[in-house]
PyMOL Python script that loads the backbone (N, CA, C, O; Angstrom):
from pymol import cmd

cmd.read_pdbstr("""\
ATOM      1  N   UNK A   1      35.673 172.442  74.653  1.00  0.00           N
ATOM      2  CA  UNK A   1      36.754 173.194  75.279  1.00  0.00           C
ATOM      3  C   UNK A   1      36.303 174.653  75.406  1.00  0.00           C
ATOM      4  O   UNK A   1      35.619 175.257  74.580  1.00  0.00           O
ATOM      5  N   UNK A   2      36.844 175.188  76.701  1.00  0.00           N
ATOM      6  CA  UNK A   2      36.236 176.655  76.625  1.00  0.00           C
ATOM      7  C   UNK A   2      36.861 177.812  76.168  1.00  0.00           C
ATOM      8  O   UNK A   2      38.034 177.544  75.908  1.00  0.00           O
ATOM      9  N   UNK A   3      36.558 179.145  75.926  1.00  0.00           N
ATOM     10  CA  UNK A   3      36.854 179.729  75.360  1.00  0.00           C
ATOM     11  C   UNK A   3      38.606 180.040  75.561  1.00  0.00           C
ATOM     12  O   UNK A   3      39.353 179.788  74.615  1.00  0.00           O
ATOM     13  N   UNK A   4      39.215 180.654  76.988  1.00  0.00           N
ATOM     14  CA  UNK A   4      39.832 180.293  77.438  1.00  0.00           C
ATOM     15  C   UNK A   4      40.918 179.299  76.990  1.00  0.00           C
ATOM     16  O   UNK A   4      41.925 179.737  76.433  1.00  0.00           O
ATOM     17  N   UNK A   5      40.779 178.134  77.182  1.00  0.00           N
ATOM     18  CA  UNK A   5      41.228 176.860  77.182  1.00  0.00           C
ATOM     19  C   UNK A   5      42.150 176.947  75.802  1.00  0.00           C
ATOM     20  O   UNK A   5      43.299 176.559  75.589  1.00  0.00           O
ATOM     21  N   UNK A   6      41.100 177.671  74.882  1.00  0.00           N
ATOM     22  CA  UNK A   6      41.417 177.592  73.444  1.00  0.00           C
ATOM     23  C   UNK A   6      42.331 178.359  72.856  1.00  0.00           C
ATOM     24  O   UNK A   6      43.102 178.209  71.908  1.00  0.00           O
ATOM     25  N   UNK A   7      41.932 179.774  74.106  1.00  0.00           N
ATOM     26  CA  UNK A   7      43.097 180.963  73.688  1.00  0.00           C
ATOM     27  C   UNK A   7      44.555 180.569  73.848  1.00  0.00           C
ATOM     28  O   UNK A   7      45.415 180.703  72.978  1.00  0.00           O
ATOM     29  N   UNK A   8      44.710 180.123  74.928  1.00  0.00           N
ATOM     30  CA  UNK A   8      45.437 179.533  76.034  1.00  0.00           C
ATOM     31  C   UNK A   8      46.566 178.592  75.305  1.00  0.00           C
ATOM     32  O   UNK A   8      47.765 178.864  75.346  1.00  0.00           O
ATOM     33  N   UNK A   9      46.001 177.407  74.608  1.00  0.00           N
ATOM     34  CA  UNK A   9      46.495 176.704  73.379  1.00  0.00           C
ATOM     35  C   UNK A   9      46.774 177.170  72.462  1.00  0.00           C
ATOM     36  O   UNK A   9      47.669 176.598  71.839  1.00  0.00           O
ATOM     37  N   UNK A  10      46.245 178.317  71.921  1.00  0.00           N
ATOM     38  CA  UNK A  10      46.840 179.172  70.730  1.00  0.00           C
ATOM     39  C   UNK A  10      47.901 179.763  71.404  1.00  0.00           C
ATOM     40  O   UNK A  10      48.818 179.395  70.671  1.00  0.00           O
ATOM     41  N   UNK A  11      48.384 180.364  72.209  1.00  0.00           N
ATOM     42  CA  UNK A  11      49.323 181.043  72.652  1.00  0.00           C
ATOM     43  C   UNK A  11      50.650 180.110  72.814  1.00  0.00           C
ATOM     44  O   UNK A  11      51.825 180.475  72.804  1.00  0.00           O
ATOM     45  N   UNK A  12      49.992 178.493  72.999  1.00  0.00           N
ATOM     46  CA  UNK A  12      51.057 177.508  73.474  1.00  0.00           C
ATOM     47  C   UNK A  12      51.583 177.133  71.855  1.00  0.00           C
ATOM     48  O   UNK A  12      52.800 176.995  71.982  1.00  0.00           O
ATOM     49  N   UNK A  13      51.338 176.976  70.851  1.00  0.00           N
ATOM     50  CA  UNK A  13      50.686 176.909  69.654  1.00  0.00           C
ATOM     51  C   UNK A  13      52.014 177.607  68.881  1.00  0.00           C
ATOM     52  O   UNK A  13      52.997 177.162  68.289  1.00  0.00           O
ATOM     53  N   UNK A  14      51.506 178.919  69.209  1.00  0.00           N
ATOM     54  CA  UNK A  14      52.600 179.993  68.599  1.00  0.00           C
ATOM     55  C   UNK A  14      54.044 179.633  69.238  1.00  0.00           C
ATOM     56  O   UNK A  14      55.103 179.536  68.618  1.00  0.00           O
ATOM     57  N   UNK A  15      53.875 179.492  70.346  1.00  0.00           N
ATOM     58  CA  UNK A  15      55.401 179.459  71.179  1.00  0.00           C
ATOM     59  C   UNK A  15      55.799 178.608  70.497  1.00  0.00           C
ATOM     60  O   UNK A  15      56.650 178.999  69.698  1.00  0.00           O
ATOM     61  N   UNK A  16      55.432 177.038  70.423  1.00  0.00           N
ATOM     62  CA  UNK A  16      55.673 175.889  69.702  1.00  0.00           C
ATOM     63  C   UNK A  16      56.404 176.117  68.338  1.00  0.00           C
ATOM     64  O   UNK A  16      57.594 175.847  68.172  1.00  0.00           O
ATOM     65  N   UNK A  17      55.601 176.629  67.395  1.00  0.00           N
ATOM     66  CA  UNK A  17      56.144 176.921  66.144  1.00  0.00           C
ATOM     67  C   UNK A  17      57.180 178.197  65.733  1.00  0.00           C
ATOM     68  O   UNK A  17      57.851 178.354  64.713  1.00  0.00           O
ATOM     69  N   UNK A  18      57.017 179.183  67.135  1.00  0.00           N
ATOM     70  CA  UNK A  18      58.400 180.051  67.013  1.00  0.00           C
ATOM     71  C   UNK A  18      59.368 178.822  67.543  1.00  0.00           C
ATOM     72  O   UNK A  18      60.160 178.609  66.625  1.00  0.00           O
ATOM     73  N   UNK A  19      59.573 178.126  68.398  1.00  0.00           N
ATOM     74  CA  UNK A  19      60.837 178.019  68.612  1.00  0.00           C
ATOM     75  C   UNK A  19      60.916 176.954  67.801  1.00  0.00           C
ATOM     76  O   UNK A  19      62.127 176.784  67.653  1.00  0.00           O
ATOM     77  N   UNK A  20      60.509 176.374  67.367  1.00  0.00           N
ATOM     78  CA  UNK A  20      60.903 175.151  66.270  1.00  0.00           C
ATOM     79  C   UNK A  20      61.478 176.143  64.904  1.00  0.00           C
ATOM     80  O   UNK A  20      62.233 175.946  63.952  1.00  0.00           O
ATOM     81  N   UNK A  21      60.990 176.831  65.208  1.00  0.00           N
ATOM     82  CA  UNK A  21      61.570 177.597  63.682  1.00  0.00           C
ATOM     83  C   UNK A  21      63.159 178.058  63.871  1.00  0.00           C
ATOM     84  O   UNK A  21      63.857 178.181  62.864  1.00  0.00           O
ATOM     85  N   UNK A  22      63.684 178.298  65.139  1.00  0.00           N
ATOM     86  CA  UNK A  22      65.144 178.627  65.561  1.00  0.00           C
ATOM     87  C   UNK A  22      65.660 177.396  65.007  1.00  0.00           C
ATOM     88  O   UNK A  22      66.445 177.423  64.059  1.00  0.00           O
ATOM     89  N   UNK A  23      65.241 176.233  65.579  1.00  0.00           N
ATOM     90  CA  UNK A  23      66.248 174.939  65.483  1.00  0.00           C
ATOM     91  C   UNK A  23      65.063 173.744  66.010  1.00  0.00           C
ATOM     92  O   UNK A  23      64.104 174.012  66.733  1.00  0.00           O
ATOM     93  N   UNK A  24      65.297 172.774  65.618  1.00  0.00           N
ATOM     94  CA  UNK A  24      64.770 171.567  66.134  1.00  0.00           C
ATOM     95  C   UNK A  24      64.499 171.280  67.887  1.00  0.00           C
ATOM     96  O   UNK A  24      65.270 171.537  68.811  1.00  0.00           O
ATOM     97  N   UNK A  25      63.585 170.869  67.923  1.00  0.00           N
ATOM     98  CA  UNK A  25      63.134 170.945  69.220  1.00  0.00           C
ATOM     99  C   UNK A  25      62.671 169.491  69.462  1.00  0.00           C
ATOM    100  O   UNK A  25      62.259 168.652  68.660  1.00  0.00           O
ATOM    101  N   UNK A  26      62.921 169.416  71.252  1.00  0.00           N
ATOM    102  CA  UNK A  26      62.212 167.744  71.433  1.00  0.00           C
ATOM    103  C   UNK A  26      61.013 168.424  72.743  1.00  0.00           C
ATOM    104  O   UNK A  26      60.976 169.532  73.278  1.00  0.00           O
ATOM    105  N   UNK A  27      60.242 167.340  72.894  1.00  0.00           N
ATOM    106  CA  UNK A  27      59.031 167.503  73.842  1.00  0.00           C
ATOM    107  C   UNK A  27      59.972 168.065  75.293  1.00  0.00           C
ATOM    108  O   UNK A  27      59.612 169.207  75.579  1.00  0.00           O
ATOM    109  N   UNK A  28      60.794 167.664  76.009  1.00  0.00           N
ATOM    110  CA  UNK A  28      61.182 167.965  77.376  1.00  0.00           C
ATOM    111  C   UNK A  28      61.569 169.178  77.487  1.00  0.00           C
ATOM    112  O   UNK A  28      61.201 169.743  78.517  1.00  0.00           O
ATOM    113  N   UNK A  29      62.544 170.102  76.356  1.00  0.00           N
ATOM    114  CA  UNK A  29      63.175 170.869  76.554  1.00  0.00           C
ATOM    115  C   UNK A  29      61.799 172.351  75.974  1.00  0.00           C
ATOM    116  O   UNK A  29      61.804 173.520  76.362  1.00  0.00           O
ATOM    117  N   UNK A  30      60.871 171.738  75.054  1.00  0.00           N
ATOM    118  CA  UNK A  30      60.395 172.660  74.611  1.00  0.00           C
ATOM    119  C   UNK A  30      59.251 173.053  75.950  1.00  0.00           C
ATOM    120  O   UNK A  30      58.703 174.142  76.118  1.00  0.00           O
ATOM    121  N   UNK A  31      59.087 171.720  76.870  1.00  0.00           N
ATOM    122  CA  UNK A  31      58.561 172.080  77.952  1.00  0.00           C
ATOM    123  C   UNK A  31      58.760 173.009  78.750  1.00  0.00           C
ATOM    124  O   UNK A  31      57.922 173.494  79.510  1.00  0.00           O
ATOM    125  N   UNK A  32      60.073 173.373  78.614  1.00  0.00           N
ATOM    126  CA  UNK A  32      61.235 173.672  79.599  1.00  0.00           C
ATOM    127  C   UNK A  32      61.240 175.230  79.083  1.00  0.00           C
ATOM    128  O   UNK A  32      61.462 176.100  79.925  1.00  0.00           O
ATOM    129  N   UNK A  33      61.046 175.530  77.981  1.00  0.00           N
ATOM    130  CA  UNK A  33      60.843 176.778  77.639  1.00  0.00           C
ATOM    131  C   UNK A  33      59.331 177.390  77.321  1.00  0.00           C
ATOM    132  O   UNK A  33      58.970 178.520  76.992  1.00  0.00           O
ATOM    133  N   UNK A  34      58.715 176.343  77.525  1.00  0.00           N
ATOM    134  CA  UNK A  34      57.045 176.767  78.020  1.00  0.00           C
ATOM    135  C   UNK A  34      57.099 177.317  79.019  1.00  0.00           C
ATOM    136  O   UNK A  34      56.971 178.540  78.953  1.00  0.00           O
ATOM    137  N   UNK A  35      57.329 176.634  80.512  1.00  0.00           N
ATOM    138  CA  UNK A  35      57.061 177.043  81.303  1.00  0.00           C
ATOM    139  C   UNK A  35      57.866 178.303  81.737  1.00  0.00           C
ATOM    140  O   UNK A  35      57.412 179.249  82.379  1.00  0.00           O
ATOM    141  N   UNK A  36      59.239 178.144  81.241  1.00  0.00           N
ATOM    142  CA  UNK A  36      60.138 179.620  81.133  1.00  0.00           C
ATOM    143  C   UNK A  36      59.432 180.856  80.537  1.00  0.00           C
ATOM    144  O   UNK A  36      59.905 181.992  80.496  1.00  0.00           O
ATOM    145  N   UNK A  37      58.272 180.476  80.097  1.00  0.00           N
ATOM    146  CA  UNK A  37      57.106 182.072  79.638  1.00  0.00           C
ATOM    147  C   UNK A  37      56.085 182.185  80.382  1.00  0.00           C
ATOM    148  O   UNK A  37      55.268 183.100  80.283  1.00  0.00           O
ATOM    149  N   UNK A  38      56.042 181.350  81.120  1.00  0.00           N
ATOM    150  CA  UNK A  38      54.610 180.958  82.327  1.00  0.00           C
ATOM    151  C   UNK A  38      54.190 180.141  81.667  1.00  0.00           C
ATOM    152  O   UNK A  38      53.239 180.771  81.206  1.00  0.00           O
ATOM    153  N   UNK A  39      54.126 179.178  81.217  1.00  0.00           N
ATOM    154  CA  UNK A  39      52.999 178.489  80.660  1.00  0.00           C
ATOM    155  C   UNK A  39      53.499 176.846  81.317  1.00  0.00           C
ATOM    156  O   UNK A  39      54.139 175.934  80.794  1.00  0.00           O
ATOM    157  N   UNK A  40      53.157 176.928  82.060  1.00  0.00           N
ATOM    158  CA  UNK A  40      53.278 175.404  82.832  1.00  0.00           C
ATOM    159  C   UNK A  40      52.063 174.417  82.430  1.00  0.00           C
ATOM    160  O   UNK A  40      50.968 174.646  82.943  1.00  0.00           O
ATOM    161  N   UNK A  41      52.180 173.489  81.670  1.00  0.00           N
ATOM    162  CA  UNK A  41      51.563 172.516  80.921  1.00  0.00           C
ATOM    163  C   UNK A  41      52.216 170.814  81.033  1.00  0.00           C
ATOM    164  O   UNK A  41      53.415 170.541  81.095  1.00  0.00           O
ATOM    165  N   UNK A  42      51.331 170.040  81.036  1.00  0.00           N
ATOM    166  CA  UNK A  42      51.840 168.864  81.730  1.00  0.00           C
ATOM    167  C   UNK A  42      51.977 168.299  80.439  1.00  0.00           C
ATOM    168  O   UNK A  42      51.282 168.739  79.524  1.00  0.00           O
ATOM    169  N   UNK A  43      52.871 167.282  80.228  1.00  0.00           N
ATOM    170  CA  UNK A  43      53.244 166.424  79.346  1.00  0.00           C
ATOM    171  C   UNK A  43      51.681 165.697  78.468  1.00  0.00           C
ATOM    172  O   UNK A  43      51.580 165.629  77.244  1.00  0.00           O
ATOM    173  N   UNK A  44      50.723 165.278  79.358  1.00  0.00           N
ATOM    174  CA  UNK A  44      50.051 164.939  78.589  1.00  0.00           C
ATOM    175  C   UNK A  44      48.765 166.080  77.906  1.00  0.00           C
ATOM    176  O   UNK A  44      47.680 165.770  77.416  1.00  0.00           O
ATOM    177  N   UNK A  45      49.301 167.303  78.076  1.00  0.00           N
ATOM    178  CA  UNK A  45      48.594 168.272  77.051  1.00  0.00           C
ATOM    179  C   UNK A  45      49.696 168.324  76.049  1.00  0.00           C
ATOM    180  O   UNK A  45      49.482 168.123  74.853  1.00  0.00           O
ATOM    181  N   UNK A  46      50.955 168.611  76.566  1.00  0.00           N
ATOM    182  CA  UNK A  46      51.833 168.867  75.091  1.00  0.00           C
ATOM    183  C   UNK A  46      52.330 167.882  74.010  1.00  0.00           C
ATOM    184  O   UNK A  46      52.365 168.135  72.806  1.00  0.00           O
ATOM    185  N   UNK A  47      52.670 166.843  74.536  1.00  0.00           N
ATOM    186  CA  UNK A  47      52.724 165.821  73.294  1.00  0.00           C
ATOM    187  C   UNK A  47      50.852 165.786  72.157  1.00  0.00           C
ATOM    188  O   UNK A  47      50.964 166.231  71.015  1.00  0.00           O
ATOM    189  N   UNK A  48      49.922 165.461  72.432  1.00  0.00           N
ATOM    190  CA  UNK A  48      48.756 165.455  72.025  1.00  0.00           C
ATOM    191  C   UNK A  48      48.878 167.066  70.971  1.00  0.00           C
ATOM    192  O   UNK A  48      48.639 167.153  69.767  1.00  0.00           O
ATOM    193  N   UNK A  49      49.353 168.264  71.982  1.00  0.00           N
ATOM    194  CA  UNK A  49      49.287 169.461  71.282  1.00  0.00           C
ATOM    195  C   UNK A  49      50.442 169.509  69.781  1.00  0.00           C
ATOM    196  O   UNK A  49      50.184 169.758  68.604  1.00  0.00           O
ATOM    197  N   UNK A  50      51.506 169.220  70.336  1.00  0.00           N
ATOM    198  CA  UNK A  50      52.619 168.192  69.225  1.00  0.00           C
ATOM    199  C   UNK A  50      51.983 167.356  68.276  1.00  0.00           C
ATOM    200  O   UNK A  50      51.872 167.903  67.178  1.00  0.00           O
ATOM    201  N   UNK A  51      51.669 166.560  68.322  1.00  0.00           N
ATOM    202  CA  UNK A  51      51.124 165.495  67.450  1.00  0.00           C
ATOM    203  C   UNK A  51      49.921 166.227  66.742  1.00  0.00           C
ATOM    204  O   UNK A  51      49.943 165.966  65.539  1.00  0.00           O
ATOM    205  N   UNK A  52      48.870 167.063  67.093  1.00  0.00           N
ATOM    206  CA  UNK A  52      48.231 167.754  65.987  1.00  0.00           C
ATOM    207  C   UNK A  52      48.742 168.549  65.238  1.00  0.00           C
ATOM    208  O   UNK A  52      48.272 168.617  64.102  1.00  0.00           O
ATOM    209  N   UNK A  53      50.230 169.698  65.721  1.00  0.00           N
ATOM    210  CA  UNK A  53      50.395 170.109  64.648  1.00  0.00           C
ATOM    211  C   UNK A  53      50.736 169.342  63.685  1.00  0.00           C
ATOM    212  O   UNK A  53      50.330 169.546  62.541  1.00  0.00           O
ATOM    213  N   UNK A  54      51.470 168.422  63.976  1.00  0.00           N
ATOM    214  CA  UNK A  54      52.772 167.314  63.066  1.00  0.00           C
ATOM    215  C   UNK A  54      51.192 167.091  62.019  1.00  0.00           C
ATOM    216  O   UNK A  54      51.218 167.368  60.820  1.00  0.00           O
ATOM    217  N   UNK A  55      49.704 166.480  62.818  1.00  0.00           N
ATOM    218  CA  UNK A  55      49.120 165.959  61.632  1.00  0.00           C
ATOM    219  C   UNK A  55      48.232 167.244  60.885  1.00  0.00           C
ATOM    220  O   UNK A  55      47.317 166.778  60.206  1.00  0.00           O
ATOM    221  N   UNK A  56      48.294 168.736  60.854  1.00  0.00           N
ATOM    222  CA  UNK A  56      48.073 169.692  60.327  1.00  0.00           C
ATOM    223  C   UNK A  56      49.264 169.849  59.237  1.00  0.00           C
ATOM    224  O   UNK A  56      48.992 170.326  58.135  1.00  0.00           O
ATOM    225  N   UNK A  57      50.530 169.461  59.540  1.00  0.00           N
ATOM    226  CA  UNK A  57      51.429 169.599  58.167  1.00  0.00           C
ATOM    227  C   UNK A  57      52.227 170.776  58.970  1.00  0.00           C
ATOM    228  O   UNK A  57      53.107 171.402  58.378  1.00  0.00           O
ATOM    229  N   UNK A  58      51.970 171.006  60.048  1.00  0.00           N
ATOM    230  CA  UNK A  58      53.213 172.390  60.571  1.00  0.00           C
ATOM    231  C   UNK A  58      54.456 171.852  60.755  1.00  0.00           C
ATOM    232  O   UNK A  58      55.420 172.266  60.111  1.00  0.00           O
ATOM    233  N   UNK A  59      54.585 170.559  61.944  1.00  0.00           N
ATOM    234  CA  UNK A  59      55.560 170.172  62.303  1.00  0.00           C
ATOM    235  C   UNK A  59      55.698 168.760  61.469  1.00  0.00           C
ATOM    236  O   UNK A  59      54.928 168.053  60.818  1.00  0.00           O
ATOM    237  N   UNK A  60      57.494 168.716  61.941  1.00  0.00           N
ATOM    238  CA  UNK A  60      57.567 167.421  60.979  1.00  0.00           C
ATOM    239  C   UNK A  60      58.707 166.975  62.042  1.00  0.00           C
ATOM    240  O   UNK A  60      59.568 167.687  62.560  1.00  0.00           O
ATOM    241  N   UNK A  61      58.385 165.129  62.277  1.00  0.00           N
ATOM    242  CA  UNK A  61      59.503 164.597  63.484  1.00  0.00           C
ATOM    243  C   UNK A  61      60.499 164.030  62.823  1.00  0.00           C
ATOM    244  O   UNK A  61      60.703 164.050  61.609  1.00  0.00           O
ATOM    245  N   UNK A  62      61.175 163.469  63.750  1.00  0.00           N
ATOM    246  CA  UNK A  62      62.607 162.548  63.231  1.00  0.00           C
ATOM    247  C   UNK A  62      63.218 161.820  64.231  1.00  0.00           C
ATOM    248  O   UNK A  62      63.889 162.589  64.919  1.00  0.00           O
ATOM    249  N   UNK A  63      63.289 160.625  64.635  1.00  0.00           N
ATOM    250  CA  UNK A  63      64.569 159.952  65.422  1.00  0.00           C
ATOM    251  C   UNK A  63      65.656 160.730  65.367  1.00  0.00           C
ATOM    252  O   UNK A  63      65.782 161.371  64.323  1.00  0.00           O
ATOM    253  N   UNK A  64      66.719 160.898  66.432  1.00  0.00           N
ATOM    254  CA  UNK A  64      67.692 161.059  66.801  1.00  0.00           C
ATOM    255  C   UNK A  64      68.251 160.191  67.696  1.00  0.00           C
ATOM    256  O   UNK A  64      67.354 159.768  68.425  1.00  0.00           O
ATOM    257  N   UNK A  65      69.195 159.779  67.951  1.00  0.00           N
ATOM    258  CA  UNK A  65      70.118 158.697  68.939  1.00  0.00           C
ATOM    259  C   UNK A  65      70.892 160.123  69.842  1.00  0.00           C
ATOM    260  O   UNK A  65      71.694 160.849  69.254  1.00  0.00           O
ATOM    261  N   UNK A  66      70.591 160.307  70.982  1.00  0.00           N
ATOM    262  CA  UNK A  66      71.190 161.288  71.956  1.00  0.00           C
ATOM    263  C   UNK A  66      71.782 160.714  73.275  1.00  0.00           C
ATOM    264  O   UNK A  66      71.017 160.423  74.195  1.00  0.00           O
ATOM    265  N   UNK A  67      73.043 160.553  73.382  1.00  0.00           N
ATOM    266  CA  UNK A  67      73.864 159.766  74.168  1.00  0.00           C
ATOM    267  C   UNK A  67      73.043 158.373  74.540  1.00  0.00           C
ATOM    268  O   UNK A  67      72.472 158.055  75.582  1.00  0.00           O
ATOM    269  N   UNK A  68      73.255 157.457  72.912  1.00  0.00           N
ATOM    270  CA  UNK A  68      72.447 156.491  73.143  1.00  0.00           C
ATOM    271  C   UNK A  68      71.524 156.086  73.573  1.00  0.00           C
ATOM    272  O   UNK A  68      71.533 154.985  74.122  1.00  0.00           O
ATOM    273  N   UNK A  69      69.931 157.155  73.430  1.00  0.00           N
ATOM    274  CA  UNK A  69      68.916 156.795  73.655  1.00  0.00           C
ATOM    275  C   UNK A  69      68.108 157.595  72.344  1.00  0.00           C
ATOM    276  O   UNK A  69      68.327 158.722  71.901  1.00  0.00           O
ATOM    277  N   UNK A  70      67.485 156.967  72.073  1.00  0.00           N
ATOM    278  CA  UNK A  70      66.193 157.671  71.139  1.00  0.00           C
ATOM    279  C   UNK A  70      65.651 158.824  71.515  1.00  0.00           C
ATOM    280  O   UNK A  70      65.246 158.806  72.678  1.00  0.00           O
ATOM    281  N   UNK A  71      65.482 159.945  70.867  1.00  0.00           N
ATOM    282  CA  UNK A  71      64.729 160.937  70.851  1.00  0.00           C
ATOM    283  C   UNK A  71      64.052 161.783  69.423  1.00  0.00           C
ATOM    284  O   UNK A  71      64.425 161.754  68.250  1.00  0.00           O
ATOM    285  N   UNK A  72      63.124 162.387  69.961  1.00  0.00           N
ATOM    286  CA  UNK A  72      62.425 162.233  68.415  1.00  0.00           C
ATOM    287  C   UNK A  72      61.935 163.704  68.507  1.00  0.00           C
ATOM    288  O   UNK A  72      61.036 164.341  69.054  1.00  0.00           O
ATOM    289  N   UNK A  73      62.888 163.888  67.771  1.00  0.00           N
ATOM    290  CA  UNK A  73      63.273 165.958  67.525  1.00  0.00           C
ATOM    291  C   UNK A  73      62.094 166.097  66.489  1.00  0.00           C
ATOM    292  O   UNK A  73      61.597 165.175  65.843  1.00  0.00           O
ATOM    293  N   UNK A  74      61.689 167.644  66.449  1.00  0.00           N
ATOM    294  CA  UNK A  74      61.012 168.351  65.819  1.00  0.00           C
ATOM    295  C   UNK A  74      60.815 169.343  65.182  1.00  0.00           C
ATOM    296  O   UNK A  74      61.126 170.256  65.947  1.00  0.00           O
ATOM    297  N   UNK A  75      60.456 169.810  64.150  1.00  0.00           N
ATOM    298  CA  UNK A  75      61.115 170.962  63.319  1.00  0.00           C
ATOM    299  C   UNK A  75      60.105 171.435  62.473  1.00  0.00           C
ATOM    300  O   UNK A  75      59.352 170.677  61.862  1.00  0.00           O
ATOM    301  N   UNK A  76      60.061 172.522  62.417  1.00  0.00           N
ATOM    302  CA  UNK A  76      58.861 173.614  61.437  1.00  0.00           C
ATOM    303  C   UNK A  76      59.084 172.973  59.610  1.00  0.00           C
ATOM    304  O   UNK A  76      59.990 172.606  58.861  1.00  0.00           O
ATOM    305  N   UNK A  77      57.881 173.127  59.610  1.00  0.00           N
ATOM    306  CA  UNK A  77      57.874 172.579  57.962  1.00  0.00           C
ATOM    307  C   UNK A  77      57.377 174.217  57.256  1.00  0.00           C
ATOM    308  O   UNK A  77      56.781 175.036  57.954  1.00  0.00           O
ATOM    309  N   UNK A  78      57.726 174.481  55.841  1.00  0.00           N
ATOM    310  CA  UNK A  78      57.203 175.769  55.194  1.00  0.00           C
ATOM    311  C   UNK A  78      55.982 176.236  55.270  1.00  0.00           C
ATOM    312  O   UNK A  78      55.700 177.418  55.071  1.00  0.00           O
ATOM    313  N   UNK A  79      55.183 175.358  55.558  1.00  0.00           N
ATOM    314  CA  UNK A  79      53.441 175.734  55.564  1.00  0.00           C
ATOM    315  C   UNK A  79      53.686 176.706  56.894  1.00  0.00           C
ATOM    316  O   UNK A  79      53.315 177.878  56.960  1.00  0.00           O
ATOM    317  N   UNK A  80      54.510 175.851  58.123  1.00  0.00           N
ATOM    318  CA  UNK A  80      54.405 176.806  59.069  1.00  0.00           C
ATOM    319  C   UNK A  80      54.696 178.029  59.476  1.00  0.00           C
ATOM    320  O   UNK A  80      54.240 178.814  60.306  1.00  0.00           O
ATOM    321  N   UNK A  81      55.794 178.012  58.493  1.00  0.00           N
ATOM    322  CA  UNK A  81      56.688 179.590  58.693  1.00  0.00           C
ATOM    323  C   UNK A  81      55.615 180.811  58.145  1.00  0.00           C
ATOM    324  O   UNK A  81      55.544 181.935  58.641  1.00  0.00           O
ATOM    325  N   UNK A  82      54.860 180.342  57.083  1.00  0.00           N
ATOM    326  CA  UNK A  82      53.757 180.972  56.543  1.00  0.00           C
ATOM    327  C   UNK A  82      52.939 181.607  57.384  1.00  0.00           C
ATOM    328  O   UNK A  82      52.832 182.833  57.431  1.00  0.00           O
ATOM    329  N   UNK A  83      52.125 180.550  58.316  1.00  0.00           N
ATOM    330  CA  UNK A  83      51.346 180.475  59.308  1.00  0.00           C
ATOM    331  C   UNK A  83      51.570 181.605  60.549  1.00  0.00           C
ATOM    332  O   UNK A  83      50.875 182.454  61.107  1.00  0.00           O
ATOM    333  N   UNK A  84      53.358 180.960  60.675  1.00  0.00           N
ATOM    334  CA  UNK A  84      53.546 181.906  62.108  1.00  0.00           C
ATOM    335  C   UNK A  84      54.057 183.576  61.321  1.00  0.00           C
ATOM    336  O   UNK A  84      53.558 184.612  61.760  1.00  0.00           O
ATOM    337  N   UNK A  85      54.960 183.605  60.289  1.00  0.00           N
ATOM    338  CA  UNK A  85      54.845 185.168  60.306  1.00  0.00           C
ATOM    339  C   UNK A  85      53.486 186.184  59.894  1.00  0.00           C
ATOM    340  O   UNK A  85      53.601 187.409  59.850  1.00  0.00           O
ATOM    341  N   UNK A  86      52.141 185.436  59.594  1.00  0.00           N
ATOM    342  CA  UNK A  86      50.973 186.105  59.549  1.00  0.00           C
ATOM    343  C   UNK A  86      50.650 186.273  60.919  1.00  0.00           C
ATOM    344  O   UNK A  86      49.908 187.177  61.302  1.00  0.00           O
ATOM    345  N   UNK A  87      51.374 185.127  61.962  1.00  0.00           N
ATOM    346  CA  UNK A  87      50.490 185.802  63.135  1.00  0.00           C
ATOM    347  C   UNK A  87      51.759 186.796  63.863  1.00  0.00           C
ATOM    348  O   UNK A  87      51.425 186.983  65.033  1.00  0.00           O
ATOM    349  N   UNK A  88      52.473 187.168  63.702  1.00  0.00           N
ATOM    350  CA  UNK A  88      52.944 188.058  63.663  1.00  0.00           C
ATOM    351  C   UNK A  88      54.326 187.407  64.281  1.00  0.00           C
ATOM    352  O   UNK A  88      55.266 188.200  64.309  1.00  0.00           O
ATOM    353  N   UNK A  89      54.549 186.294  64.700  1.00  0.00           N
ATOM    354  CA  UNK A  89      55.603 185.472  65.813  1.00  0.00           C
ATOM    355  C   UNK A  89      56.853 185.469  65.190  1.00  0.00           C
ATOM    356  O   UNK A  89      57.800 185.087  65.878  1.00  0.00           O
ATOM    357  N   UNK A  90      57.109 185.887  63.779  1.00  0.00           N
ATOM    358  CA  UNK A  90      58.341 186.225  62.938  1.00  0.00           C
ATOM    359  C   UNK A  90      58.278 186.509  61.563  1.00  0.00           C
ATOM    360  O   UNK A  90      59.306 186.774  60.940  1.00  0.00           O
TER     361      UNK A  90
END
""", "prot")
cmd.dss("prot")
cmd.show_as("cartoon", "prot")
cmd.util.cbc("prot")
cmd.orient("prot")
């Protein structure tokens, strides 16, 4: 991956773990406030980008039933809050 590419993901990275830290977040909506910063990213970079933090120990998921359909919310674990107020995101 290039240098770029990498910054690019760190920036998506941070956004990720600030707003999970407000309140629980699902993949569509957190999309939805990606691209509301410029960062237009297609579903199959952000779930993959999701799923590494979850297996770094930042994020942590959960089922939810949302007008009777499954959705599988997401939420900052303590390691992360650590993480993001060193990088300065709160």
């Amino acid at each position: 991956m290039d240098m770029i590419k990498q910054v690019f993901l760190g920036f998506i990275k941070i956004h990720i773990l600030y707003h999970s830290s407000k309140e629980p977040i699902y993949g569509a909506e957190i999309a939805r406030e990606l691209a509301r910063h410029g960062y237009h990213i297609s579903f199959g970079t952000l779930y993959p980008t999701l799923h590494s933090l979850e297996e770094d120990s930042l994020l942590t998921s959960y089922q939810k039933i949302v007008n009777g359909k499954k959705r599988k919310n997401i939420k900052l674990q303590k390691k992360a809050k650590k993480l993001l107020k060193r990088s300065g995101g709160k």
